[in-house]
C-alpha positions in Angstrom: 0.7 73.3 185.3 -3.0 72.3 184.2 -3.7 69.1 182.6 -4.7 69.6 178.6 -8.2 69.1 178.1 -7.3 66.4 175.4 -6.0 64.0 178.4 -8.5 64.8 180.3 -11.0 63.8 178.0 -9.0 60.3 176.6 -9.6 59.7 180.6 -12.9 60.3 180.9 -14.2 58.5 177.8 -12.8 55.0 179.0 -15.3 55.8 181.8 -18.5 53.3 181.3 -21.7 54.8 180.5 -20.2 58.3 179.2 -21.1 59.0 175.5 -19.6 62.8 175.7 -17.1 65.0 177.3 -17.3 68.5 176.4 -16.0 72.3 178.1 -13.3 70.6 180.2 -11.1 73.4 181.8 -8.0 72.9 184.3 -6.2 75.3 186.7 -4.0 74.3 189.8 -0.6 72.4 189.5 -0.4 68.5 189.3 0.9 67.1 192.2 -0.7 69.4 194.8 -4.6 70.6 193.6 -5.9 70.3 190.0 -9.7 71.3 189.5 -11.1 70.3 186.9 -14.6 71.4 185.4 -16.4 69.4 182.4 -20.0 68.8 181.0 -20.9 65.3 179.9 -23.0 63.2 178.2 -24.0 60.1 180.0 -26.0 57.4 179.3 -28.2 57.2 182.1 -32.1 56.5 182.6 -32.2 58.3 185.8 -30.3 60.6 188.0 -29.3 57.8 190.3 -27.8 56.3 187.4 -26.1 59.7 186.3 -24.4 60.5 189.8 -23.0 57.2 189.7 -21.0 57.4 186.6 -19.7 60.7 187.4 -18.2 59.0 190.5 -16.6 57.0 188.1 -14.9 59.3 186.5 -13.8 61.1 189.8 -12.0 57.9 190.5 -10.6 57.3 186.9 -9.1 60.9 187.0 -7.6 60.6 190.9 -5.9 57.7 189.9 -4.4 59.2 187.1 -3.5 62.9 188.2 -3.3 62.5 192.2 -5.5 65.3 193.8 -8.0 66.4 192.2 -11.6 68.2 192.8 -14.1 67.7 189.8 -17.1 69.8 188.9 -19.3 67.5 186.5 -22.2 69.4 184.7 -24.3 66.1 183.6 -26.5 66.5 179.9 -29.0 64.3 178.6 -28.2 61.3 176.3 -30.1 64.0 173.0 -27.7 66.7 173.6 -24.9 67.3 171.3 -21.6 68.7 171.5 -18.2 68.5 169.6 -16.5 71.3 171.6 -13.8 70.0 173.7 -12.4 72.9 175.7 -13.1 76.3 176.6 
């Protein structure tokens, strides 16, 4: 079964530096390969900066669901989203 998007996203906002996570989708079974693809919002003056913090949440999510493989489209800081899933 895929992870909710909701869980997902109560994950990822605990994350440092992330202002926004938006379009999170989930296919695969927990407990043997979950990918996981998201856009966020992160605070971030440079791309450096940006790249860190979706490392972060790599880690947050691993630890929580086991194997995982992210995709992490990253936004700027003015962009604005309420959508949460697909």
């Amino acid at each position: 079964m895929a992870i909710a998007p909701e869980a997902i996203q109560d994950i990822v906002m605990q994350v440092p530096g992330v202002i926004n996570c938006h379009k999170i989708a989930s296919r695969g079974l927990v407990g043997r390969q979950v990918f996981i693809e998201m856009h966020l919002i992160v605070e971030a003056k440079n791309v450096e900066n940006a790249h860190k913090i979706t490392e972060d949440v790599e880690v947050h999510l691993r630890q929580r669901f086991g194997s995982v493989r992210v995709s992490i489209h990253v936004e700027p800081i003015t962009y604005q989203s309420d959508q949460i899933s697909f």
